[in-house]
C-alpha positions as CSV (number, residue, x, y, z in Angstrom):
1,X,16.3,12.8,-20.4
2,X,14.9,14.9,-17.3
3,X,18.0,14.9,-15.6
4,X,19.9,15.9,-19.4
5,X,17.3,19.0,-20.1
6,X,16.8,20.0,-15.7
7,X,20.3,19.1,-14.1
8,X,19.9,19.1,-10.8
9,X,22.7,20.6,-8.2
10,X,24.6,22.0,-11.3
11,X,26.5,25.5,-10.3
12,X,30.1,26.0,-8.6
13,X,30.3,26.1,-4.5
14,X,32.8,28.9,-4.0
15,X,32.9,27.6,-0.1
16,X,33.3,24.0,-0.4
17,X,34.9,22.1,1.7
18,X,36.1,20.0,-1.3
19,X,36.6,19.3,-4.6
20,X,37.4,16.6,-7.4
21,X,38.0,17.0,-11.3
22,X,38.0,14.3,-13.6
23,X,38.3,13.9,-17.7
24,X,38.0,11.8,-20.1
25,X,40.2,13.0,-23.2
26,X,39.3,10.2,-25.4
27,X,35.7,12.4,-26.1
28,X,36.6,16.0,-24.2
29,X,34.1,15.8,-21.3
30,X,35.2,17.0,-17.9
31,X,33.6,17.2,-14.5
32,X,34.1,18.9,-11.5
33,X,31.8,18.2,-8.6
34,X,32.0,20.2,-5.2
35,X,31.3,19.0,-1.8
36,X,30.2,20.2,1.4
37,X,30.3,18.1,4.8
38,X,29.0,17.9,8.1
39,X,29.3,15.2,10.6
40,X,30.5,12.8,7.8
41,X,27.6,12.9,5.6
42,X,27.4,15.3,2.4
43,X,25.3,18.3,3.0
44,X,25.5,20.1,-0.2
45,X,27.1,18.8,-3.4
46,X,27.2,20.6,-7.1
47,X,29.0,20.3,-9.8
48,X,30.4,21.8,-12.9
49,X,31.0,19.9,-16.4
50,X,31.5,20.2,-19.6
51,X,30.4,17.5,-22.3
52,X,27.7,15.3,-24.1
53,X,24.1,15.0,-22.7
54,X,24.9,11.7,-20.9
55,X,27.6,13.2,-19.0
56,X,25.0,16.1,-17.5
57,X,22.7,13.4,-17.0
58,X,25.0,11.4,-14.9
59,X,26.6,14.2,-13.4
60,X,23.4,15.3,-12.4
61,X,22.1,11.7,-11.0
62,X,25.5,11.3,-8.8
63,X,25.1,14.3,-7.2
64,X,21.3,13.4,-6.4
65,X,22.6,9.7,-5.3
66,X,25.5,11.3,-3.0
67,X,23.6,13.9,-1.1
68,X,22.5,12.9,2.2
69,X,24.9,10.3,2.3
70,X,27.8,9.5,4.6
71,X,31.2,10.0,2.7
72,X,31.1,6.1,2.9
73,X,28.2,6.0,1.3
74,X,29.1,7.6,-1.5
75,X,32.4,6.2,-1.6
76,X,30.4,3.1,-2.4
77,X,28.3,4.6,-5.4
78,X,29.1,2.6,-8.7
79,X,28.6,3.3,-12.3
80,X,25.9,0.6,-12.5
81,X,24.1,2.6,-9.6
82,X,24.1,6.0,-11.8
83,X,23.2,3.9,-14.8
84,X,20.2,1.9,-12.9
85,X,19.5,5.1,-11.5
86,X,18.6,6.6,-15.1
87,X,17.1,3.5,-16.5
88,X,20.0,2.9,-18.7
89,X,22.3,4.5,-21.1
90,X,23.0,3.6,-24.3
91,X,26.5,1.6,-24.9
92,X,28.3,4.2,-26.3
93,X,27.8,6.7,-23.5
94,X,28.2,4.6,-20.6
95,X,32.3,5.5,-19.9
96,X,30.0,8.7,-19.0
97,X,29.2,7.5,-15.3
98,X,32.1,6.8,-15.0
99,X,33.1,10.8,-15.0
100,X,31.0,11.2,-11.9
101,X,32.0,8.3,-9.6
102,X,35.8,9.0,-10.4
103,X,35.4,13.1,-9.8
104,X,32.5,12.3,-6.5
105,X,35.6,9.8,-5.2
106,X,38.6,12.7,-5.9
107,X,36.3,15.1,-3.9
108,X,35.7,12.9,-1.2
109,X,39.3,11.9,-1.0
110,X,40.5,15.7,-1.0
111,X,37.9,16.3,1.5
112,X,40.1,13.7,3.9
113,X,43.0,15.0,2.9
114,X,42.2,18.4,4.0
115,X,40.8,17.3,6.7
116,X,44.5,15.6,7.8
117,X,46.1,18.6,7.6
118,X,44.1,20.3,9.5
């Protein structure tokens, strides 16, 4: 609940050095989440989404696993981790976590691709 009614790291990063959207159409929830890097580890992240309590409250709880962490790190961060993370979700709502593991993973993946054609 503290991470539904305070998200954490929730506004848009107009300078960041990536980002990654994902969706789920099936209930109308979407998720960006923006990423900043230095020396292979994630600096800064925030996000952006649009849906049901549980997906703030994961959306908030992946940003707060990712940050600190080296972009293998977070490539590494699971949907059991978020859920674990918030002592559980209830069955309907757990496709949520999945929201912020697939957007964290298109950021990080942009974030290497931008960083190829450089």
């Amino acid at each position: 609940m503290e991470h539904f009614m305070c998200p954490q790291n929730a506004y848009i990063m107009p300078d960041a050095d990536a980002a990654g959207s994902a969706g789920d159409p099936a209930c109308g929830d979407a998720l960006t989440v923006f990423i900043k890097v230095r020396d292979n580890i994630i600096q800064e992240i925030s996000y952006l989404v649009f849906g049901c309590c549980a997906s703030i409250a994961t959306s908030s709880m992946t940003s707060v696993l990712a940050k600190g962490k080296s972009l293998e790190e977070a490539l590494n961060i699971t949907e059991e981790d978020i859920i674990k993370a918030l002592d559980g979700l209830p069955e309907n709502k757990v496709h949520c976590s999945n929201l912020g593991v697939t957007a964290l993973r298109k950021a990080i993946n942009n974030y290497y691709k931008n960083q190829a054609a450089k």
